[in-house]
Structure formats: C-alpha cells, structure tokens
C-alpha positions as CSV (number, residue, x, y, z in Angstrom):
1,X,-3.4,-3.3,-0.5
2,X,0.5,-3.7,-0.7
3,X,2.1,-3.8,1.7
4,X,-1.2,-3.3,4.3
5,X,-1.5,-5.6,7.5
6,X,-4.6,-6.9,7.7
7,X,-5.7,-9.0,11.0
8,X,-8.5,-11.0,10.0
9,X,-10.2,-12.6,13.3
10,X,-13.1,-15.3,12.1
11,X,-15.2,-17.3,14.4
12,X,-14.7,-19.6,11.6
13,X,-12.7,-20.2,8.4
14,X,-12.6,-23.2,5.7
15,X,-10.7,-25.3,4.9
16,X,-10.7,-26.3,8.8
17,X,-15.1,-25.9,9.0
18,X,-17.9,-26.7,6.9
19,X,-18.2,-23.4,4.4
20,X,-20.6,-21.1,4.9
21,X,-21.4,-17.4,4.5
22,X,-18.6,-16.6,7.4
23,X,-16.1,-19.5,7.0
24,X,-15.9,-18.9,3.2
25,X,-15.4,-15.3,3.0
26,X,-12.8,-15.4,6.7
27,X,-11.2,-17.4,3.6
28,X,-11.8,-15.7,0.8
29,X,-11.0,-11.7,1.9
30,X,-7.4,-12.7,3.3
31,X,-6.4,-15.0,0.2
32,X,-7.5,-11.5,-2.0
33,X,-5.5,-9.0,0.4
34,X,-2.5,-11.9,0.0
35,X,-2.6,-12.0,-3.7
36,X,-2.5,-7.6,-3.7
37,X,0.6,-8.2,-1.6
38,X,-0.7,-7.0,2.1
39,X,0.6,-8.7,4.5
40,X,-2.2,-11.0,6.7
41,X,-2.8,-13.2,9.7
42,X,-5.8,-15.2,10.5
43,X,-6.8,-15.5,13.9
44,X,-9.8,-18.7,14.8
45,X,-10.8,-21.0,17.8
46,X,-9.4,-24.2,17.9
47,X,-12.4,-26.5,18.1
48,X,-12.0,-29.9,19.4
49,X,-14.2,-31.0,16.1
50,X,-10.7,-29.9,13.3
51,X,-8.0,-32.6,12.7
52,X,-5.3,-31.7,13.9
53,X,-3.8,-34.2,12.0
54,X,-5.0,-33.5,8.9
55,X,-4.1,-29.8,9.1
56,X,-1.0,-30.2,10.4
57,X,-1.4,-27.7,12.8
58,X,1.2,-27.8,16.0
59,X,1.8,-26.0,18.6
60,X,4.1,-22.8,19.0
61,X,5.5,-22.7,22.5
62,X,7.1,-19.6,22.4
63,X,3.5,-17.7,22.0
64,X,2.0,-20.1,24.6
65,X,2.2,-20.3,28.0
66,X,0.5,-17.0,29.1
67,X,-2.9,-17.3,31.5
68,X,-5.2,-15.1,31.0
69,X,-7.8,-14.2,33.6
70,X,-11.7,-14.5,32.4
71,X,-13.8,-13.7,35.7
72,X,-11.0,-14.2,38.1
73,X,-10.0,-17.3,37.5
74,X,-6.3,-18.4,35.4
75,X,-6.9,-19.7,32.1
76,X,-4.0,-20.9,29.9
77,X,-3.8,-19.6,26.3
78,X,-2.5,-22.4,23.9
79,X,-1.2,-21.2,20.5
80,X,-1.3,-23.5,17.5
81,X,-0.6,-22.8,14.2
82,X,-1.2,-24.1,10.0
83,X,-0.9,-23.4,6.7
84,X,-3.8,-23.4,4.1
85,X,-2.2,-25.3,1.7
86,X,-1.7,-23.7,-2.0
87,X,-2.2,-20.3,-0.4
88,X,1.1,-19.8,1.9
89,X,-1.3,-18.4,4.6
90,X,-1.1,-19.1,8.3
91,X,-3.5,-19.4,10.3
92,X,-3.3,-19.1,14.0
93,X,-5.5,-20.9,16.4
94,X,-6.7,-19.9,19.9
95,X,-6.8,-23.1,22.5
96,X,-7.9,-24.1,26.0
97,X,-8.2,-27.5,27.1
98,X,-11.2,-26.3,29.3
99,X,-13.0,-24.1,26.2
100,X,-12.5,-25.7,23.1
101,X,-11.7,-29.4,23.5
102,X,-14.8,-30.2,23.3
103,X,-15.6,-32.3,19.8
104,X,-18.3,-29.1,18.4
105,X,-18.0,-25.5,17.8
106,X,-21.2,-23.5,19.9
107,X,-23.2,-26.0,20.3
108,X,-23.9,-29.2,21.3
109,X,-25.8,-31.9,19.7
110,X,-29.4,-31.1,20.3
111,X,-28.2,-27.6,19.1
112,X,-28.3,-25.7,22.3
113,X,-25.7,-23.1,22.7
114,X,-23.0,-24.1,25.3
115,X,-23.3,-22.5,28.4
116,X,-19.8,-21.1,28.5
117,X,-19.9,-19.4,25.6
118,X,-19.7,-16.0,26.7
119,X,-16.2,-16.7,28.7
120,X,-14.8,-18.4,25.7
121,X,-16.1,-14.8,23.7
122,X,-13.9,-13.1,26.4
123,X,-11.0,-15.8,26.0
124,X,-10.8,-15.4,22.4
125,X,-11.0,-11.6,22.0
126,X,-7.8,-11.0,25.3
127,X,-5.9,-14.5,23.3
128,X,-6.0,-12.9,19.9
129,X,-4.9,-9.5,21.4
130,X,-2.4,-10.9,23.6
131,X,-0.8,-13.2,21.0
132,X,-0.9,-10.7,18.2
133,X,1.2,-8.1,21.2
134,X,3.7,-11.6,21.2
135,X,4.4,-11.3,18.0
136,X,4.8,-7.3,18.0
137,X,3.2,-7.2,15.0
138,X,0.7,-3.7,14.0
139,X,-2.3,-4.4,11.9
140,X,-3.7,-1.4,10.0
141,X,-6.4,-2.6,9.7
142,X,-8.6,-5.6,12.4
143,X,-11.4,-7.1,10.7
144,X,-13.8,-9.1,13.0
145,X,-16.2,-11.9,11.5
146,X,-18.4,-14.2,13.3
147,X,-20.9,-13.7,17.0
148,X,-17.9,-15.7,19.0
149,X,-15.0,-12.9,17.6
150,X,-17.7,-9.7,18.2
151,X,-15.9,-8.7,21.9
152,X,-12.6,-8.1,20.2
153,X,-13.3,-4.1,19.4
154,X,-15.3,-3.3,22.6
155,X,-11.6,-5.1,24.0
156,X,-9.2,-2.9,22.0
157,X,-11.1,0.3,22.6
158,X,-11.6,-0.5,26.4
159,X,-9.4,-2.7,28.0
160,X,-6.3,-2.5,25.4
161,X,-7.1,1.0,24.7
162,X,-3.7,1.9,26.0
163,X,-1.7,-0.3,24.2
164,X,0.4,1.5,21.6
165,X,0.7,-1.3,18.9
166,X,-2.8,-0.8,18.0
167,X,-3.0,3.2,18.4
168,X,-3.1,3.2,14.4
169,X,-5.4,0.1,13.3
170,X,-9.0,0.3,12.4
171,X,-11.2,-2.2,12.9
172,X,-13.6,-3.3,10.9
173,X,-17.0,-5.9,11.2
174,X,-18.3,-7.7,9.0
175,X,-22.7,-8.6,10.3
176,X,-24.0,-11.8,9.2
177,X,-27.3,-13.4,9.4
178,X,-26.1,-15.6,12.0
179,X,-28.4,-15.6,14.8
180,X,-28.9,-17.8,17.3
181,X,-31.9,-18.5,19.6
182,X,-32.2,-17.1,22.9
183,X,-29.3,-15.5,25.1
184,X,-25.8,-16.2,26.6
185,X,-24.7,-16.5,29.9
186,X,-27.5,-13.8,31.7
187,X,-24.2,-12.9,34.0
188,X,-22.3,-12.1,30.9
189,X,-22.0,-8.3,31.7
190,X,-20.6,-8.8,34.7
191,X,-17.9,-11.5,33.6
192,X,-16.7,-8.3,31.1
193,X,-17.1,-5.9,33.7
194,X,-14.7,-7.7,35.8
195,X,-12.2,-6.6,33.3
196,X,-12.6,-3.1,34.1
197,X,-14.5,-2.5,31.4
198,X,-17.3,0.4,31.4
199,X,-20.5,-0.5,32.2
200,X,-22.1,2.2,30.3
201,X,-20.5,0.4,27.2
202,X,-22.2,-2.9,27.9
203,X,-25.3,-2.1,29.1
204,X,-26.9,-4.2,26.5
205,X,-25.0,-7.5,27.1
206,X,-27.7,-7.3,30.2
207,X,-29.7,-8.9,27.8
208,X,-26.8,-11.0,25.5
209,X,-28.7,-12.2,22.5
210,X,-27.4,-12.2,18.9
211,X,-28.5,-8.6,18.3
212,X,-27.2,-7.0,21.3
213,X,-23.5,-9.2,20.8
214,X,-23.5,-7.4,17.5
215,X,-24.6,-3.9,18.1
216,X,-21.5,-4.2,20.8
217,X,-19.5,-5.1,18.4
218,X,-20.8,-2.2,15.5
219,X,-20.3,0.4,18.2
220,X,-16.6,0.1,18.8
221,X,-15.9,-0.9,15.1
222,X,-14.5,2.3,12.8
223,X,-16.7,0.6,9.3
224,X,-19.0,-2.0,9.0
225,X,-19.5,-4.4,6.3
226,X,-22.8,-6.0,5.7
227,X,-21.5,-9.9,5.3
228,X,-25.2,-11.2,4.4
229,X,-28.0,-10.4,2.3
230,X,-31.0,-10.7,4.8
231,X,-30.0,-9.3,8.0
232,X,-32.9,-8.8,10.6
233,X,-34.5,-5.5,10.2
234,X,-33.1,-4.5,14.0
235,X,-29.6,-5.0,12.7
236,X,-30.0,-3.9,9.3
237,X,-31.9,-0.4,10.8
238,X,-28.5,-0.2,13.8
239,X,-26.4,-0.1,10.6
240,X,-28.1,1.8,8.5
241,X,-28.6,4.3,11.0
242,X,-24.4,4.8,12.0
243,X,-22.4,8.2,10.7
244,X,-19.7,5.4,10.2
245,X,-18.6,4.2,6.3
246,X,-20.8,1.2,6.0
247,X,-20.2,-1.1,3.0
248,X,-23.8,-3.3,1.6
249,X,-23.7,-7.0,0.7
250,X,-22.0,-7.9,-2.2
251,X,-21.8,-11.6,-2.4
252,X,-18.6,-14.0,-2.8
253,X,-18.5,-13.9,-6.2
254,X,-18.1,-10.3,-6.5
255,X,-16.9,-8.9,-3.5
256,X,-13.1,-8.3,-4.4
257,X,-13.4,-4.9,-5.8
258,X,-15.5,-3.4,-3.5
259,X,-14.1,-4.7,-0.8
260,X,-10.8,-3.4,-1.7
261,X,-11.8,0.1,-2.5
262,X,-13.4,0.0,0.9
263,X,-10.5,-0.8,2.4
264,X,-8.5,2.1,0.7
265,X,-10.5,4.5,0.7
266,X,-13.0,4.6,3.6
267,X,-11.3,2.6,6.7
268,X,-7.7,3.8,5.6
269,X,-8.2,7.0,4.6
C-alpha cells in the first residue's frame, strides 16, 4: 500500500469510543495501511460524549467556517482535529453545535435513536466531502464503516459526482452487524432529495431502517467487505448476490493480509 491514499470514514474509532467490532477495526485498518507506508486520514463525528481534553483535539479554523445546507436550512461545519498517540495518525472530526453536542453518540439514554439522525447522516457525508475538497487532497481509495457514515457513496456518486478530485477513488464498505431497531426520520428521503439527488436511487430510504441505510450504501460502493461474522440473512443474501469484488469476514486478528491483497488487487486494479 505505499504510497496509496486511503480515506477511512468511521462512525466510530477507538481510542476516542468504547471498542467494538467498528471502532476497533476504523482503528486497526488505517494503523496497517500507515505502517505499509500509504498515506491515510480518518474522518469521525465529534460526539459531545469524547474529551476533548483528554485527546487534545482543537479546532482548525482554516477548514471551518463553511455552512452547509441539510434540508434548506444553514448548518455550520466545525473541523477539529487529534493525534492517536504512538501512531502519528490524525484524526479529523466533523462538528455542529446543533448535531453532536449532545453528551451520546445515536442514542439517548433509554436507547432510542435520536430523532435527527438522518440530517446528522446527511451532515456528516457533505462535511467529510467538503473538508476532504479543503484540503485538496485525492484518496484512491474511500472506505466507509459504520450506519451514520453509509450516505457518503450514494453522495460522491450523486451529488459530488462532478467533482474531479474524486474521479479516480473507489470506495469501499465495510457491513457490520450493527442494526438498530425500527426506522429513521420517515421523511428521510425527502431531506436527501432536497439535495438533488435521484429519487430512483433512494427509493428504499422510504422505509429507512438498518437494512435499507446499508443496501444504499452497497449499491454506490465499488467492493464490499463483510466487517462481521453474523450479518442478517437479508444483508448477507444483498451481498452475496452483487457482480462487485466482495471480501468475507475475517476477524481482527487476522485481517491484515487479506485485507491488503483486497485492496491491491480487486478495488485498485
């Protein structure tokens, strides 16, 4: 992977969130490219629930400052960044005082999904894309991981689709068993619409659960990586059923290699 750009954009990523099967490998995938000598960025929410403090993270005005519109109205896109110590990564954090102050990541205490979670879907995908545009900065290859990041290929290959700095990159998605019950926002489709996008590409987001979030984000992927052992049968039948390269679980441990060859020989060839 010398050499390669690789644009890792997580939902989640340790050390700044409890590990688990996303956080870990959003972790442990860009630490491997890093050591081959590609060249990475991480891309995560800010959540009102990391330290600030204790991850030194601070602001960088120059990328912030931009609004960006999420069903007509002006949001502004706050830009923070920090170093995962040991590792001379950086990681680059998408903000809004209105979605993602809050002290919790998707839900809140009784373990309901927050209501605005589809907007702060659409907020995420446009920050990451406008902030990676900022820093004029082509990624080979885009690899998506986590239900909150899944908007970010239907957005390159729609609404960005003109926009030469990512002509080149492929983008890859990783599917995890991380479902959550019932749907988003039912006016959800219309909130992406708004951005000119296709309806004949959304059509499922009528109906915005878990599944459909994901098969969204499978159908304007290039590859797909299966990030968990147990998928539900509908996803794990979607995927199985593409004429795209799909690569099958491997778990942490082991994953280096194959994900690596992957890479190199069916998202870059």
């Amino acid at each position: 992977m010398k050499d390669k750009r690789i644009l890792y954009v997580s939902s989640e990523v340790v050390p700044y969130l409890p590990e688990t099967e996303i956080s870990s490998m959003s972790f442990e995938a860009p630490k491997m490219v890093n050591k081959q000598g590609g060249q990475i960025r991480i891309f995560m929410p800010r959540y009102g629930n990391i330290n600030e403090r204790r991850h030194q993270l601070h602001e960088v005005i120059r990328l912030s400052g931009i609004n960006l519109v999420i069903n007509d109205l002006d949001m502004p896109l706050i830009i923070k960044v920090a170093s995962i110590p040991k590792e001379r990564i950086q990681v680059y954090f998408i903000d809004n005082e209105e979605y993602f102050k809050r002290k919790a990541t998707l839900t809140d205490e009784e373990g309901n999904l927050f209501p605005d979670n589809d907007e702060r879907a659409i907020f995420f995908a446009k920050g990451v894309i406008e902030t990676v545009k900022k820093l004029n900065w082509s990624p080979d290859i885009i690899h998506v991981n986590g239900w909150l990041a899944s908007l970010l290929p239907l957005y390159l290959k729609e609404f960005y689709k003109n926009e030469p700095l990512f002509t080149e990159s492929k983008i890859v998605t990783s599917v995890y068993n991380q479902n959550f019950e019932g749907t988003l926002d039912k006016n959800m489709m219309n909130k992406v619409k708004f951005d000119n996008v296709d309806e004949s590409k959304i059509k499922s987001l009528e109906n915005p659960t878990y599944n459909n979030l994901m098969k969204i984000a499978i159908d304007h992927s290039d590859a797909l990586i299966k990030g968990s052992n147990d998928l539900s049968k509908e996803l794990d039948d979607y995927l199985n059923a593409l004429d795209k390269p799909v690569l099958g679980y491997f778990p942490i441990e082991d994953f280096a290699d194959h994900y690596t060859e992957f890479y190199n020989t069916k998202v870059l060839e």
